[in-house]
C-alpha positions as a Python dict, from the first residue, in 0.01 Angstrom:
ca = {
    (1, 'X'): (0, 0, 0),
    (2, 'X'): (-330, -23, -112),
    (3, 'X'): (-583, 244, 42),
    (4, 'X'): (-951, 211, 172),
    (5, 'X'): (-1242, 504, 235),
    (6, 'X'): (-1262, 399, 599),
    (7, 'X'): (-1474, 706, 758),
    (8, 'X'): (-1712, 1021, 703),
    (9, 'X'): (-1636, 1349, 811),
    (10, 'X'): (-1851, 1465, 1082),
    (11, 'X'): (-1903, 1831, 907),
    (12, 'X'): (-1961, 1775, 568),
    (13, 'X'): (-2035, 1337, 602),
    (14, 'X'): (-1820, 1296, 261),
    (15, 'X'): (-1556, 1002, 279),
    (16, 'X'): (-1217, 1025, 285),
    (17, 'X'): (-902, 800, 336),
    (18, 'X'): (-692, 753, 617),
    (19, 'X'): (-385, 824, 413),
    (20, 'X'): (-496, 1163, 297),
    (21, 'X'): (-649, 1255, 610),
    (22, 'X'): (-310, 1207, 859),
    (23, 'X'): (-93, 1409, 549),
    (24, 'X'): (-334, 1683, 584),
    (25, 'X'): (-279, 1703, 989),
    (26, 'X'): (85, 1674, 953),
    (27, 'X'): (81, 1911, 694),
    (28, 'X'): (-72, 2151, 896),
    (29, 'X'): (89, 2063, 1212),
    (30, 'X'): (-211, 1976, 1449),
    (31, 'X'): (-213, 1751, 1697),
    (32, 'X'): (-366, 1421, 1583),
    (33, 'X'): (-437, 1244, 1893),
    (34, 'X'): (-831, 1341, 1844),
    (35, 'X'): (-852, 1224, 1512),
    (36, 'X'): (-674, 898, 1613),
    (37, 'X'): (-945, 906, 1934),
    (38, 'X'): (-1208, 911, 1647),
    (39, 'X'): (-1078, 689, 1433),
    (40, 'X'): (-1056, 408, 1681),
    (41, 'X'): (-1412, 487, 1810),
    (42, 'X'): (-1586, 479, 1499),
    (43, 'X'): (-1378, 102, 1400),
    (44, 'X'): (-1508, -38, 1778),
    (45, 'X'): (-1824, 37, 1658),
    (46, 'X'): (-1807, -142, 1327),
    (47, 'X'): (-1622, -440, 1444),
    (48, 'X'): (-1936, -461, 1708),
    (49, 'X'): (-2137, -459, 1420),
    (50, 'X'): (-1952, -702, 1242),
    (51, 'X'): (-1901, -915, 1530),
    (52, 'X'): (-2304, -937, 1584),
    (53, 'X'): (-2353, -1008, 1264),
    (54, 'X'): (-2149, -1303, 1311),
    (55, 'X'): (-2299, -1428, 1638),
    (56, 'X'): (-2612, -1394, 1431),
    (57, 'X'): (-2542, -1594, 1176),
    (58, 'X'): (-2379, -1844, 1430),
    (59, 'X'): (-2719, -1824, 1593),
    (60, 'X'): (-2917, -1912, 1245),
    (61, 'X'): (-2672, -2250, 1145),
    (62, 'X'): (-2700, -2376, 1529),
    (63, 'X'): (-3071, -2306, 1521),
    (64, 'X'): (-3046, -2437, 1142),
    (65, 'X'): (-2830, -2715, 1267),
    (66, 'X'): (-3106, -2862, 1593),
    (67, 'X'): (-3394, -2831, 1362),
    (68, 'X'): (-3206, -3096, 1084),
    (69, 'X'): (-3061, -3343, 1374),
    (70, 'X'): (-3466, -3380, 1489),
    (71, 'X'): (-3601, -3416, 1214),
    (72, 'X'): (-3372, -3636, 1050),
    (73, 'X'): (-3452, -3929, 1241),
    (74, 'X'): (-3813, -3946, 1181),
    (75, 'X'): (-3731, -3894, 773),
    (76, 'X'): (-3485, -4217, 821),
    (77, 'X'): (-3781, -4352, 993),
    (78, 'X'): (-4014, -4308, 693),
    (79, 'X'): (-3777, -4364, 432),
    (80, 'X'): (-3687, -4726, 591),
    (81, 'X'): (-4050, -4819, 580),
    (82, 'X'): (-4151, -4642, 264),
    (83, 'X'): (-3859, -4862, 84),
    (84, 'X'): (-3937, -5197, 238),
    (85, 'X'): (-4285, -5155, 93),
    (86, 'X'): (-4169, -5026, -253),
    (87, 'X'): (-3838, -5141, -300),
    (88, 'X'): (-3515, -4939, -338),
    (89, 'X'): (-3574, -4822, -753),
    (90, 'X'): (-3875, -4598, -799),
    (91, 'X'): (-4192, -4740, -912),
    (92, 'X'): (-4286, -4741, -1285),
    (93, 'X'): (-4478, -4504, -1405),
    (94, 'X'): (-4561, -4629, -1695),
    (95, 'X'): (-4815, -4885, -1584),
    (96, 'X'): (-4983, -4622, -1414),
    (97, 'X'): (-4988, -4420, -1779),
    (98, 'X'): (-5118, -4783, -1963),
    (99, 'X'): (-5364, -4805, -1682),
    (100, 'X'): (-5490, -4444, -1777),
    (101, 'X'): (-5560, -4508, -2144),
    (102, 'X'): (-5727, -4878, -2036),
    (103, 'X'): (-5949, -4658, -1824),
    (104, 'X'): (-6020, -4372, -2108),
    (105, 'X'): (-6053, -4662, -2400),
    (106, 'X'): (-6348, -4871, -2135),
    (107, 'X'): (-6500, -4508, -2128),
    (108, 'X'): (-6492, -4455, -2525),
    (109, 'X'): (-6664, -4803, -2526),
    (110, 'X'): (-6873, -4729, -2310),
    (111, 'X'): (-7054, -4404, -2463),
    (112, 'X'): (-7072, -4597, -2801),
    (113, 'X'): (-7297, -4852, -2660),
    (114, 'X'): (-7499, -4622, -2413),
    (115, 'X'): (-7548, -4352, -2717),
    (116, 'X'): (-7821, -4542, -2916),
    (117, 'X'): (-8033, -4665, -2564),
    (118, 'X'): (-8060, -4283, -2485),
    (119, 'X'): (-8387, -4220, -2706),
    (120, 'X'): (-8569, -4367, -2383),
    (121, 'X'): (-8452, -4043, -2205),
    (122, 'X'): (-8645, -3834, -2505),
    (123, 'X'): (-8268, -3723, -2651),
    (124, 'X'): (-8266, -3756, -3051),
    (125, 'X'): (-7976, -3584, -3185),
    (126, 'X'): (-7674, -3770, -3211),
    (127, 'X'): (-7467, -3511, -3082),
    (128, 'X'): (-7676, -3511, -2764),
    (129, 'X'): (-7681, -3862, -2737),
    (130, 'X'): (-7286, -3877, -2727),
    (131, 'X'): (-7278, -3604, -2421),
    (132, 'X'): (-7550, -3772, -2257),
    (133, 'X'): (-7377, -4120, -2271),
    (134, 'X'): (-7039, -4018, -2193),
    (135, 'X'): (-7173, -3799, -1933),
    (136, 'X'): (-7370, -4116, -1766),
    (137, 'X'): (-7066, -4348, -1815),
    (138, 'X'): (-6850, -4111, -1630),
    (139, 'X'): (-7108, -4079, -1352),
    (140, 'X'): (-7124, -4471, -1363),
    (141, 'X'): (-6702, -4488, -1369),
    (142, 'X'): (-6651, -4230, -1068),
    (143, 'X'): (-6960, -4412, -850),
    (144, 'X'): (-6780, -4755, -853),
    (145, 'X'): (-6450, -4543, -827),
    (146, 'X'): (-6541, -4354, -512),
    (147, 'X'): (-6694, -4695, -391),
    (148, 'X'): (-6342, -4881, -440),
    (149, 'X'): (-6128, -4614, -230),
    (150, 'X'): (-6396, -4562, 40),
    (151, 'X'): (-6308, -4939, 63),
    (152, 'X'): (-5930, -4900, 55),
    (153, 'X'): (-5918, -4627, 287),
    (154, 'X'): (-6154, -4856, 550),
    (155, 'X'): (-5935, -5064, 653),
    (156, 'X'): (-6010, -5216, 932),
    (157, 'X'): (-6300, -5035, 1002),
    (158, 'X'): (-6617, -5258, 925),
    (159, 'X'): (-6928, -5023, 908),
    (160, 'X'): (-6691, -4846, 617),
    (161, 'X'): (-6638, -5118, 448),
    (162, 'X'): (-6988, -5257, 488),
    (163, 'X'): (-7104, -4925, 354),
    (164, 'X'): (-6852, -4896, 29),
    (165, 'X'): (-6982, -5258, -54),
    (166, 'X'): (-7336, -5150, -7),
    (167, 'X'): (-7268, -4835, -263),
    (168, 'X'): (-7136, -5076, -493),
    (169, 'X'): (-7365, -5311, -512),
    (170, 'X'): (-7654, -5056, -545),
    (171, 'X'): (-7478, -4914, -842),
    (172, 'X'): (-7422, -5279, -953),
    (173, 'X'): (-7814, -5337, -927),
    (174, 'X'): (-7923, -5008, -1136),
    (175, 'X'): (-7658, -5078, -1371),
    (176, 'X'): (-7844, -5466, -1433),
    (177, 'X'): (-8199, -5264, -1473),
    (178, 'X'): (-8012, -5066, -1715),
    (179, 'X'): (-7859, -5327, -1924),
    (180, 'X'): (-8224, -5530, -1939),
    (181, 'X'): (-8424, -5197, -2020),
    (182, 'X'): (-8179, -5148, -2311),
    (183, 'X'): (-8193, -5550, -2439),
    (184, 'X'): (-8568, -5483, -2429),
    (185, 'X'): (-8552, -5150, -2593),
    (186, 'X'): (-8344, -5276, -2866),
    (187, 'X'): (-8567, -5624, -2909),
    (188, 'X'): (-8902, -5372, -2943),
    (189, 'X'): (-8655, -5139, -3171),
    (190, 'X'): (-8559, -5432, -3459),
    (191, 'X'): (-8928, -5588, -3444),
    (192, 'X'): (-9106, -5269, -3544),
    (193, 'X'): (-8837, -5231, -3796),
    (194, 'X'): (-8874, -5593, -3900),
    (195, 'X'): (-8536, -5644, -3829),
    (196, 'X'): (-8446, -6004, -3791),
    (197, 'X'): (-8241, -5931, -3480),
    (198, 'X'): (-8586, -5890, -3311),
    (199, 'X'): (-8639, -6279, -3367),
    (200, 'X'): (-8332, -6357, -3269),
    (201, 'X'): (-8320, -6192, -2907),
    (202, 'X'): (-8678, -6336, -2883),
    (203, 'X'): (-8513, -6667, -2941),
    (204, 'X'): (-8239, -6633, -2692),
    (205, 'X'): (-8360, -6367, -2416),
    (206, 'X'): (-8128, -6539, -2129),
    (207, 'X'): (-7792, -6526, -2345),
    (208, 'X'): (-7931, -6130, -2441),
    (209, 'X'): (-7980, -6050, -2115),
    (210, 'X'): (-7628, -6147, -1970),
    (211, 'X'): (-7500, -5977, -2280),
    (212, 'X'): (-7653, -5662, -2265),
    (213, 'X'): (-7625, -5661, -1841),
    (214, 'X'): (-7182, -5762, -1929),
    (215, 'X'): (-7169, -5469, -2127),
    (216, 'X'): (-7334, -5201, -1957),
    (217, 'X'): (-7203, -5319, -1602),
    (218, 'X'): (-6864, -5458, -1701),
    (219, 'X'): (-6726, -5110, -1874),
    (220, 'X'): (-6759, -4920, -1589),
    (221, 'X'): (-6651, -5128, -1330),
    (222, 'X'): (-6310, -5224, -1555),
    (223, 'X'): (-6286, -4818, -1601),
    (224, 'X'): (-6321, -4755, -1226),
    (225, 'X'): (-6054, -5052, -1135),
    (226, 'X'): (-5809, -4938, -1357),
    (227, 'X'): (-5825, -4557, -1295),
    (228, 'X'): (-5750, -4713, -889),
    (229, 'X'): (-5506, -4870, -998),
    (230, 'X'): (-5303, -4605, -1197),
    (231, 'X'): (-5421, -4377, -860),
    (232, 'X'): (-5230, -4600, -649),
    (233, 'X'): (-4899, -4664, -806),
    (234, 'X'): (-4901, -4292, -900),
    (235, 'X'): (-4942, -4229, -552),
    (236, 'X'): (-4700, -4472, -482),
    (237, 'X'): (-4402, -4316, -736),
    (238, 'X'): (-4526, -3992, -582),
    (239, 'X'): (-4494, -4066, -223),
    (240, 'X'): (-4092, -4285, -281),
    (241, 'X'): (-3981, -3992, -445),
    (242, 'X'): (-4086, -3758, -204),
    (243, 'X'): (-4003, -3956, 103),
    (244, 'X'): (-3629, -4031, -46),
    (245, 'X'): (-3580, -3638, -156),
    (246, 'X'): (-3681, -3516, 163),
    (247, 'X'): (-3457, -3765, 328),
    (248, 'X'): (-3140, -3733, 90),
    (249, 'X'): (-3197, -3322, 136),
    (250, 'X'): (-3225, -3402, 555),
    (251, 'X'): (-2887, -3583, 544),
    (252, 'X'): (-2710, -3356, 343),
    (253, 'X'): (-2818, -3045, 456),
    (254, 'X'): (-2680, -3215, 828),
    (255, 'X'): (-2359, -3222, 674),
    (256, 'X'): (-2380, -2875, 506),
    (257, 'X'): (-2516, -2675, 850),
    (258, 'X'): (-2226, -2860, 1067),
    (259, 'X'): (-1959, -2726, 835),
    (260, 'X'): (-2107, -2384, 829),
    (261, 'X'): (-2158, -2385, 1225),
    (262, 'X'): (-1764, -2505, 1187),
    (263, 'X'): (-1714, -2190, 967),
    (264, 'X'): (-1906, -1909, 1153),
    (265, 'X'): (-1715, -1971, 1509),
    (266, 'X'): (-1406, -2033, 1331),
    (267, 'X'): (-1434, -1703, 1206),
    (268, 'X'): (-1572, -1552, 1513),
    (269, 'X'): (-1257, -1730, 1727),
    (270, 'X'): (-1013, -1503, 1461),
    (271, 'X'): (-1250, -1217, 1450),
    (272, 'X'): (-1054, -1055, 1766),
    (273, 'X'): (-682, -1088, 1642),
    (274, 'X'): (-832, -989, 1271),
    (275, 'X'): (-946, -629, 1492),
    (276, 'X'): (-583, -594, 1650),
    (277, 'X'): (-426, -624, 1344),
    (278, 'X'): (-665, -457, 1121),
    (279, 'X'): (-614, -179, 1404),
    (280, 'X'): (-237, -166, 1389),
    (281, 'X'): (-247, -133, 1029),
    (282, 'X'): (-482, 199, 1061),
    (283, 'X'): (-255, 324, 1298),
    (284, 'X'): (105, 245, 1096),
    (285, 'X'): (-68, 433, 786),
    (286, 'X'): (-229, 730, 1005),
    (287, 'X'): (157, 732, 1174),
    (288, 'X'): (346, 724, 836),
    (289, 'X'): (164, 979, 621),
    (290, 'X'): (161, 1226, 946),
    (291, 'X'): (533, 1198, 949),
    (292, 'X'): (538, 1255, 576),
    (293, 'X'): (272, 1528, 569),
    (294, 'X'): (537, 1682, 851),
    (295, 'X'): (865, 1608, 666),
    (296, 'X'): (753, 1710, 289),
    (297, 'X'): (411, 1915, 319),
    (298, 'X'): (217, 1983, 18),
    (299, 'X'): (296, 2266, -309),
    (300, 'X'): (5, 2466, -397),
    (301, 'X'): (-201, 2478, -703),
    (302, 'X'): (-38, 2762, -931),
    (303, 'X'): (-255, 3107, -1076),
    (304, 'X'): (-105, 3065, -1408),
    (305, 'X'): (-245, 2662, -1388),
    (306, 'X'): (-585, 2819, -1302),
    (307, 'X'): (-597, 3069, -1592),
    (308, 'X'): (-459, 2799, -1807),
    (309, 'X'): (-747, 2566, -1727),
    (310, 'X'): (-1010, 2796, -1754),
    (311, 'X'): (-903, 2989, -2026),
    (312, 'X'): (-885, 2576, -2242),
    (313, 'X'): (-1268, 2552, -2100),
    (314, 'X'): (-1346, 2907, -2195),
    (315, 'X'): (-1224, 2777, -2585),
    (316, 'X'): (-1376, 2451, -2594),
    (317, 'X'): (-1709, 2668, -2525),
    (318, 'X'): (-1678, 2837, -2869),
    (319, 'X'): (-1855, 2537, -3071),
    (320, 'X'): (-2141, 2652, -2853),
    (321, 'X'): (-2196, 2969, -3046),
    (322, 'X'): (-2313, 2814, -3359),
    (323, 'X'): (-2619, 2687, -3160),
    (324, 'X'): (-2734, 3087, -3207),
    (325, 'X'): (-2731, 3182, -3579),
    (326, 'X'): (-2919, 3510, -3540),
    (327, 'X'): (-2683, 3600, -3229),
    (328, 'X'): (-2339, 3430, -3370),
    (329, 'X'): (-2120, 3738, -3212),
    (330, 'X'): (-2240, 3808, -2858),
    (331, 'X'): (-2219, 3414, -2799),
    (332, 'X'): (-1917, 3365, -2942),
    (333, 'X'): (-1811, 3684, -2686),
    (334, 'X'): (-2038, 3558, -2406),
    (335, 'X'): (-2012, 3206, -2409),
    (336, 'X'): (-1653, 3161, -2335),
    (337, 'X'): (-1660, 3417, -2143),
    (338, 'X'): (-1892, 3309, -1941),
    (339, 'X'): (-1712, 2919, -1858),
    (340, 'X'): (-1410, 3092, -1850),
    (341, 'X'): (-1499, 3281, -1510),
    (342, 'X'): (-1709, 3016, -1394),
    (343, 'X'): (-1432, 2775, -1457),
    (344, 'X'): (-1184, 3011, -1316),
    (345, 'X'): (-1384, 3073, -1003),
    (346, 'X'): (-1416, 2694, -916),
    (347, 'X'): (-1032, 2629, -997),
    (348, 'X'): (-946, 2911, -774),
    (349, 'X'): (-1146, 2797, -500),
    (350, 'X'): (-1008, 2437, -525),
    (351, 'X'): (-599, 2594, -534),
    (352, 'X'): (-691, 2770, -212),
    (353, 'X'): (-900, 2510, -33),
    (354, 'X'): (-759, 2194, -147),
    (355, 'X'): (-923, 1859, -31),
    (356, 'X'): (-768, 1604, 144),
    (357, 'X'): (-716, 1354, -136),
    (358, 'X'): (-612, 1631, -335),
    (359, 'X'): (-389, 1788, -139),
    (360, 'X'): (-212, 1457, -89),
    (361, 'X'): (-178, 1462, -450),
    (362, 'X'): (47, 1801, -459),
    (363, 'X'): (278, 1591, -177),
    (364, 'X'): (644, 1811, -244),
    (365, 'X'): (860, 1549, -392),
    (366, 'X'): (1182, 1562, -370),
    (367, 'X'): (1463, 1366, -580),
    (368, 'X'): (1738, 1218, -402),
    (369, 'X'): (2084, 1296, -599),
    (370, 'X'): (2340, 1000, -626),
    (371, 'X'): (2666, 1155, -707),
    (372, 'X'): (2870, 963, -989),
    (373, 'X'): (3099, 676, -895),
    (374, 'X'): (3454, 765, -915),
    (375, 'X'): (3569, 606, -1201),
    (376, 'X'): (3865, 294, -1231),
    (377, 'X'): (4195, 440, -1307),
    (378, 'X'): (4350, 303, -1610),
    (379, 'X'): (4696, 164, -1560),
    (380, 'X'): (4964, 202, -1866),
    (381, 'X'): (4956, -155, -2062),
    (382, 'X'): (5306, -306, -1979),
    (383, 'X'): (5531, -338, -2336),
    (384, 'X'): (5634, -688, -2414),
    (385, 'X'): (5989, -749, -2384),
    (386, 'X'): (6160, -1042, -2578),
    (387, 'X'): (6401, -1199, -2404),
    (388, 'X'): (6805, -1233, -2559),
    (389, 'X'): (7088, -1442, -2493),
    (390, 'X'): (7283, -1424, -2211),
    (391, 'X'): (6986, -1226, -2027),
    (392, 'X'): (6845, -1371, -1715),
    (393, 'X'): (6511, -1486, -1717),
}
């Protein structure tokens, strides 16, 4: 029978076991009625313990289990809708990702063409010119960008709208003074040079104006449409995922919670008979080793044990010694010495006040003697007689 540390004592709050604790009253003879009186005390009290914890946790998984069955509905609600709109696969993402470099490559173009036209805004060095451009077709990209979803996000709201059109088109209209301001700088540019691109965009100023007004209006508008785009079927992928996690995680966590509610009051309907019987068992062991502690008592300790043991401490102290060179003889004297009656005094004291695990230990045992089983008696072996004629058979 396997044994547990169920209590403390109340002088000294050390554990001990029920076995060793019931041996040591029979032992002794004294009446455990009590002890039992404690005993059964201090295991109410834990089972109330343990029994609120389990109401507790009931508590939690019901609680756990009324906030999943409301919300569920509204995430089968969403999820419904969200996967009419999208479909039941996840959106690409790679579009979004194309979209992305579309948007970065319509920048890059961008700041090449806007990099020479910025010696009207007094900056010479190339290096400057670069920042400066890519800085301005950014600005240029994010206006018509901000424009676009101030549009998307109107809806039905007119003055919105009216207003994300208006944005647009200003930035539209500064963008077409832009583009002619740099088809005239670059005309003045080649004829002071001599260049004969000065003649020509003399020759053709309507086809050099639509030119110059395409590509300093078109690369930022084609930036800003595609960086909406990739926005919105990133935010798309984003939201399908989300909607379906949070809805797969609702439904199965319904399942989960109802089997744990299940659980906990299963538990808590068996938690009573579990007490009884855990009860009767403390009280069969408690009854058995008082009887035995009764019937056999316990041998003490012997001196000649306790000199034995201290006087093997006292010698395994010796190695000590050599730790002192310049005092080698009074520690080889003191030392053992020294654990021998320190040794000897805590042996002692444990032969004459025994624990109760340890006295249970020194139970008296006492062999049970089968006598021998009378042994078979061996009957002569019969001599074989042949038979002769005119014998009977």
């Amino acid at each position: 029978m396997t044994t547990k540390v169920l209590h403390r004592d109340r002088a000294s709050g050390k554990p001990y076991r029920l076995e060793s604790r019931a041996f040591y009253l029979g032992a002794h003879d004294i009446d455990p009625e009590p002890v039992m009186q404690e005993i059964e005390a201090k295991m109410v009290q834990e089972f109330a313990d343990e029994r609120e914890e389990l109401l507790r946790m009931l508590r939690e998984f019901e609680a756990k289990k009324e906030q999943v069955r409301r919300e569920r509905p509204e995430a089968e609600t969403v999820w419904t809708r969200v996967k009419k709109d999208l479909g039941d696969t996840p959106p690409p993402s790679l579009h979004a990702l194309l979209m992305v470099l579309f948007a970065c490559s319509a920048l890059a173009i961008d700041t090449l063409f806007l990099s020479p036209s910025m010696d009207i805004l007094n900056v010479a060095l190339p290096v400057l010119q670069m920042l400066a451009a890519a800085g301005v077709a950014m600005l240029c990209t994010a206006w018509f960008e901000f424009s676009g979803v101030l549009y998307l996000r109107a809806g039905k709201n007119f003055a919105q709208r009216v207003i994300a059109v208006t944005a647009a088109g200003i930035g539209a209209c500064c963008l077409i003074a832009w583009g002619l301001l740099r088809g005239f700088e670059l005309k003045f540019a080649a004829a002071l040079a001599g260049n004969p691109l000065g003649e020509f965009l003399g020759a053709h100023p309507v086809l050099a104006a639509i030119f110059f007004i395409f590509v300093t209006l078109g690369t930022p508008i084609i930036g800003a449409m595609a960086l909406l785009n990739a926005w919105n079927e990133a935010s798309q992928a984003f939201l399908w995922r989300t909607v379906r996690k949070r809805f797969e995680h609702l439904r199965t966590a319904e399942v989960e919670v109802a089997r744990k509610v299940q659980s906990a009051s299963e538990a808590l309907d068996h938690f009573d008979r579990r007490k009884e019987a855990v009860c009767r068992e403390a009280k069969a062991v408690f009854n058995q080793y008082y009887a035995r502690g009764r019937q056999t008592g316990a041998r003490k300790e012997t001196l000649a044990s306790v000199v034995r043991k201290s006087a093997l401490g006292g010698m395994c102290a010796v190695p000590l010694a050599f730790l002192a060179p310049f005092a080698f003889v009074p520690a080889l004297v003191a030392l053992p010495l020294t654990v021998g009656i320190g040794l000897f005094t805590y042996f002692n004291h444990r032969r004459h006040h025994p624990d109760h695990d340890r006295y249970l230990a020194q139970e008296n045992t006492r062999f049970a003697v089968i006598p021998d089983a009378p042994r078979a008696e061996h009957l002569p072996t019969p001599t074989p007689r042949l038979l002769s004629k005119g014998d009977p058979e």
